[in-house]
C-alpha positions in Angstrom: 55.0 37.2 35.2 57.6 39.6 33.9 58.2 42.5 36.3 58.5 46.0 34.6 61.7 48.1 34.9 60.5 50.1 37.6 58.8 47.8 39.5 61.9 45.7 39.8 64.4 48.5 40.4 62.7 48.9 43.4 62.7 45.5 44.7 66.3 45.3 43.6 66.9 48.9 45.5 65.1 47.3 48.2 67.3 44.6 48.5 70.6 45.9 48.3 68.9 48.1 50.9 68.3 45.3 53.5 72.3 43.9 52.6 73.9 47.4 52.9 71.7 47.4 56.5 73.1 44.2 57.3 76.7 44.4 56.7 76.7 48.1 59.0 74.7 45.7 61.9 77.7 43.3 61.2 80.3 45.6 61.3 79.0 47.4 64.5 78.6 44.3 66.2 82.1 43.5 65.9 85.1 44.4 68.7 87.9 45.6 67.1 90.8 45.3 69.0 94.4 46.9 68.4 97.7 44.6 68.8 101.0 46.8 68.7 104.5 45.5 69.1 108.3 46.7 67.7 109.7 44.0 65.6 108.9 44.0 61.6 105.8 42.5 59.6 106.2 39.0 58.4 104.8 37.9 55.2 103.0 34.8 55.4 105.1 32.0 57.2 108.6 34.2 56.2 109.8 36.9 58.7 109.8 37.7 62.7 107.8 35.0 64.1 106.6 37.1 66.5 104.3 39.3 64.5 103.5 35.4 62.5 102.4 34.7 66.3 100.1 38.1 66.5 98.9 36.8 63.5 98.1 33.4 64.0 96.2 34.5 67.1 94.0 36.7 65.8 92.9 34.9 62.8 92.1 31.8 65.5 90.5 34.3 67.7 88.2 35.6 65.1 87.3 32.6 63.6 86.5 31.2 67.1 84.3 34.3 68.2 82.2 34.0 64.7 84.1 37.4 64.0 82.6 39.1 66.7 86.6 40.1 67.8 88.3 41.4 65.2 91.8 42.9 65.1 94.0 45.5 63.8 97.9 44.8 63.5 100.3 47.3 64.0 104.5 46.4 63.8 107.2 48.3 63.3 106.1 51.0 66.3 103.6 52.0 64.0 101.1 52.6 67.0 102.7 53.1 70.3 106.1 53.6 70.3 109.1 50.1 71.2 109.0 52.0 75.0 105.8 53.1 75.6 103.5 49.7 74.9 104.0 48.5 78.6 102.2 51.5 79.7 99.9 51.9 77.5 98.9 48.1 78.2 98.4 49.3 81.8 96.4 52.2 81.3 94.2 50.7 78.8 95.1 53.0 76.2 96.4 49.8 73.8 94.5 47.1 73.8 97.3 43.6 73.2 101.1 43.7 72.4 103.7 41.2 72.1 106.0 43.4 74.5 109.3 42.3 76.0 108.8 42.8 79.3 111.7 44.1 81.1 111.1 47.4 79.4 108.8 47.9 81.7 111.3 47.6 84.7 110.6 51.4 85.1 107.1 51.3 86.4 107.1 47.5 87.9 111.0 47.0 89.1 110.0 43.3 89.7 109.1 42.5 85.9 113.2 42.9 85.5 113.5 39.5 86.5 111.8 38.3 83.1 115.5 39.4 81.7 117.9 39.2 84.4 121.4 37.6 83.5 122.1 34.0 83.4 119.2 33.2 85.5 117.3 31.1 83.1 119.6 28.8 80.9 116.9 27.2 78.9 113.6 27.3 76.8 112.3 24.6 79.0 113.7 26.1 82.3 112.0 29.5 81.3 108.9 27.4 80.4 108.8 25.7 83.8 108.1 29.0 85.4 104.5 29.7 84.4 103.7 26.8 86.3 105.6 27.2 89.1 105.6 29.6 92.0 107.3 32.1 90.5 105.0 32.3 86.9 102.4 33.0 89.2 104.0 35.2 91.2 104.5 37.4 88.2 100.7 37.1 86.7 99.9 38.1 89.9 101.8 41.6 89.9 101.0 42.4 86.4 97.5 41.7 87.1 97.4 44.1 89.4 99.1 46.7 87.6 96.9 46.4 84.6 98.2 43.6 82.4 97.2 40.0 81.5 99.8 37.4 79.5 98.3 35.2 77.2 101.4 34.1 75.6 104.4 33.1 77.3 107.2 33.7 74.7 110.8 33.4 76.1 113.8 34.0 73.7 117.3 33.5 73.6 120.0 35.6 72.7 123.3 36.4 71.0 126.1 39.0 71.6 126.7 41.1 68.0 130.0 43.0 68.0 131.8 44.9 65.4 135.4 44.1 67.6 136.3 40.9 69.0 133.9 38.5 70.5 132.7 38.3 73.6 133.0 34.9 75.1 133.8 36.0 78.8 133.4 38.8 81.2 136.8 40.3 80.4 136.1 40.5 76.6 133.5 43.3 77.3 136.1 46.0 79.0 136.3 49.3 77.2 133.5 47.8 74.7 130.0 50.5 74.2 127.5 47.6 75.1 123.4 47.3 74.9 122.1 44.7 77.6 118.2 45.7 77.5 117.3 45.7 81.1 118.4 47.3 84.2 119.9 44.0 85.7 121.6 43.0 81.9 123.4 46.5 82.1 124.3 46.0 85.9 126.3 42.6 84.6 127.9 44.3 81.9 128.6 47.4 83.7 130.3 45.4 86.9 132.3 43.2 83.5 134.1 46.6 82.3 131.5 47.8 79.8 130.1 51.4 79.0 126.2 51.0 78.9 124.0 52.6 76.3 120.5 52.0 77.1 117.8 51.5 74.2 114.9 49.0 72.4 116.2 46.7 70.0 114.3 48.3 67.2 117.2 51.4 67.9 120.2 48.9 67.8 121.1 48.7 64.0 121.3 52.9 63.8 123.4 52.9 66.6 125.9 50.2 65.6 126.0 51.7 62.5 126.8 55.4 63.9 129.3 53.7 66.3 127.1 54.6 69.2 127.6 50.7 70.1 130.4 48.0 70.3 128.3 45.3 70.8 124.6 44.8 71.4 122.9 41.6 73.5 119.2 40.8 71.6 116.9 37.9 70.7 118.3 35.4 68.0 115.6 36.7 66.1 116.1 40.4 66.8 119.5 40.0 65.3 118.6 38.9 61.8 115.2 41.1 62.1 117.4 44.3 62.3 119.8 42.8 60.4 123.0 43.7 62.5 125.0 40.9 60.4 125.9 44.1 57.9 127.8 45.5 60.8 129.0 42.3 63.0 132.3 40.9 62.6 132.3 38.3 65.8 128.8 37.1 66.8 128.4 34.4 70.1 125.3 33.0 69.6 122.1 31.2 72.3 122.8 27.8 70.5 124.6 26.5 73.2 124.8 28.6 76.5 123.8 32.0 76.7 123.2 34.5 79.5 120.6 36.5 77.4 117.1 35.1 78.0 113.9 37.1 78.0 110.2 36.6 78.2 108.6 38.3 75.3 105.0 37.6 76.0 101.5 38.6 74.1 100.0 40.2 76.7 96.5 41.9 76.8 95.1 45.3 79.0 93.2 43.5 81.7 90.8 46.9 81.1 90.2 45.3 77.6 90.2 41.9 79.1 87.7 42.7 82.0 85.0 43.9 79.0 85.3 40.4 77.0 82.6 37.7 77.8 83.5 35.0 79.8 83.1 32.4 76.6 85.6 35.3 74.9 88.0 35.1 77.5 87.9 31.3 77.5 89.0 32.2 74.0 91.3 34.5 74.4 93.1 32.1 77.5 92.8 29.0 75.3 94.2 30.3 71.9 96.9 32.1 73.3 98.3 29.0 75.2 98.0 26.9 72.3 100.7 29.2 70.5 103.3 28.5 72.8 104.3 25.7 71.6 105.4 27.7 67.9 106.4 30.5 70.0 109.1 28.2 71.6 109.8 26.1 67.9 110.4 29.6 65.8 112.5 31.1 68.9 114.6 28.0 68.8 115.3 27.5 65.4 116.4 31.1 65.4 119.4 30.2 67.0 120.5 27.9 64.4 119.2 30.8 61.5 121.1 33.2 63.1 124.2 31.6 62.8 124.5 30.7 58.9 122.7 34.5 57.9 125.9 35.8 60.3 128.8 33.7 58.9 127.2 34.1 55.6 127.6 38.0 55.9 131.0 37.5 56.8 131.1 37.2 60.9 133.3 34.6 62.9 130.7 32.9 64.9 130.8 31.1 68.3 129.3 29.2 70.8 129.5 30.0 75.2 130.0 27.0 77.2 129.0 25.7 80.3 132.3 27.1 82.0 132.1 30.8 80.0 128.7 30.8 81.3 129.7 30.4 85.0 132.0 33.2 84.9 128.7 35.5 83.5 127.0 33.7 86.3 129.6 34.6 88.9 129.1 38.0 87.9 125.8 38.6 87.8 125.2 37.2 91.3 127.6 40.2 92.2 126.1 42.9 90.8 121.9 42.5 89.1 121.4 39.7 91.6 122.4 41.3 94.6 120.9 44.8 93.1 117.3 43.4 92.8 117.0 42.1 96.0 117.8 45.0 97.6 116.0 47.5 95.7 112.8 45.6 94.4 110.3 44.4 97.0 110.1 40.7 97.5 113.3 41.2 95.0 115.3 38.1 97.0 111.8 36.1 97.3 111.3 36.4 93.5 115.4 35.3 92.7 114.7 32.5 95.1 111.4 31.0 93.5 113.1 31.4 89.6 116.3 29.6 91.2 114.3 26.8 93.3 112.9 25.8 89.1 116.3 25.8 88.1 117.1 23.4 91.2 114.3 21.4 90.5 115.5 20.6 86.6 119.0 19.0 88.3 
């Protein structure tokens, strides 16, 4: 039977009806959840692995939840300024970042232990501590003060200057230097260097202006801001380096708390499974950051085990001795990351 024109406008009214009323349930079903960080959009499998890795875990996420958790992506500082993410995590007001967490030494003096000089020499060293005493140690402050890691991201880093490069303590004297924490800029500081504090994202302005000599960042850092245009000496993490930091994703434990349990599972599970392309990318940095360097032009080097010692030396003097007197549980916290570096030998 042949419907007339009216009759089947309104079933055809009707229907987009009952889809229009569908796709609003679906939408207002779904969680939509906000991940912020510093460091600049990737495009596909090119760019700062790290916003690849926000990616990659929310597309798993949402396709694991039936899209019940969907997310919003926001690099560059777009959302919450490079300083501010590690307290908005805590007070709920952001709900996931991929935040280094020694900028967050202000509020939680103990997290500067995630980047304190020459203490962790490797990606597997820096990896053995989730597990280990003092990995729980640390979930177990930042629990308490509002904040859950899902990730555990640890990068390396290299030593840009536009002078001569910096190989050993000494080669730092006189220089305008950026260490990133509290404890990095004790090391440098007690070396001969003039500290200028300041998030990565900042770096390349500041080099350019002359504001900075030399700048310690992630491998990845240094070709995301692209400081090769100013760097004429650059010592990189392929080798030794006393520049380690734990860039984790990290969620709001108020945003965490109002997951289900099977989302949580979720959340837990996916987030450890990116680890292992967290460490991959981060290590294959090194080696990128040292042929986009020479090819701009920069004389590039490598620390040794014996350069590294004197840093070590150093350090012990000045951030290591510094943190255990002014954090609490500071020396309990040095000697559970030194009893995994023990436990490697």
């Amino acid at each position: 039977m042949l419907l007339g024109p009216a009759k089947l406008g309104r079933i055809l009214g009707a229907a987009l009806l009952l889809t229009t009323v569908s796709f609003a349930a679906e939408a207002q079903d779904a969680k939509v959840l906000k991940i912020s960080h510093q460091f600049p959009a990737s495009q596909n499998d090119e760019g700062d692995f790290r916003d690849r890795l926000c990616r990659k875990f929310a597309q798993e996420v949402e396709s694991r939840t039936g899209g019940k958790i969907k997310f919003e992506i926001h690099p560059n500082s777009s959302l919450v300024k490079a300083t501010a993410q590690f307290s908005s995590l805590r007070k709920g007001a952001l709900d996931l970042s991929l935040v280094p967490l020694a900028y967050g030494g202000g509020e939680v003096p103990a997290v500067n232990i995630t980047l304190m000089p020459a203490l962790v020499s490797s990606y597997d060293e820096g990896m053995r501590w989730k597990d280990a005493p003092i990995g729980k140690e640390l979930n177990k402050i930042l629990e308490e003060k509002g904040i859950k890691l899902l990730t555990w991201v640890w990068q390396g880093g290299g030593v840009a200057s536009i002078g001569k490069a910096v190989l050993v303590p000494e080669d730092v004297q006189g220089m305008k230097a950026r260490g990133a924490s509290r404890e990095m800029d004790l090391m440098l500081k007690a070396a001969g260097a003039a500290i200028t504090s300041m998030p990565s994202s900042e770096v390349y302005a500041a080099m350019q202006s002359g504001v900075l000599d030399a700048a310690v960042t992630s491998s990845t850092s240094l070709m995301s801001y692209r400081l090769q245009e100013f760097t004429k000496n650059l010592t990189t993490a392929r080798d030794k380096t006393f520049w380690f930091m734990l860039e984790p994703l990290a969620i709001s434990t108020a945003t965490f708390n109002a997951l289900t349990p099977e989302q949580q599972k979720i959340f837990v599970e996916v987030g450890a499974s990116l680890e292992p392309f967290g460490i991959e990318q981060a290590e294959k940095d090194e080696d990128r950051a040292a042929v986009v360097f020479k090819e701009a032009g920069a004389q590039v080097h490598d620390m040794n085990q014996q350069q590294f010692d004197q840093w070590r030396k150093v350090a012990e003097a000045s951030a290591y001795k510094d943190f255990a007197e002014r954090v609490s549980n500071g020396q309990d916290l040095l000697n559970m990351a030194l009893a995994v570096e023990q436990a490697q030998r």
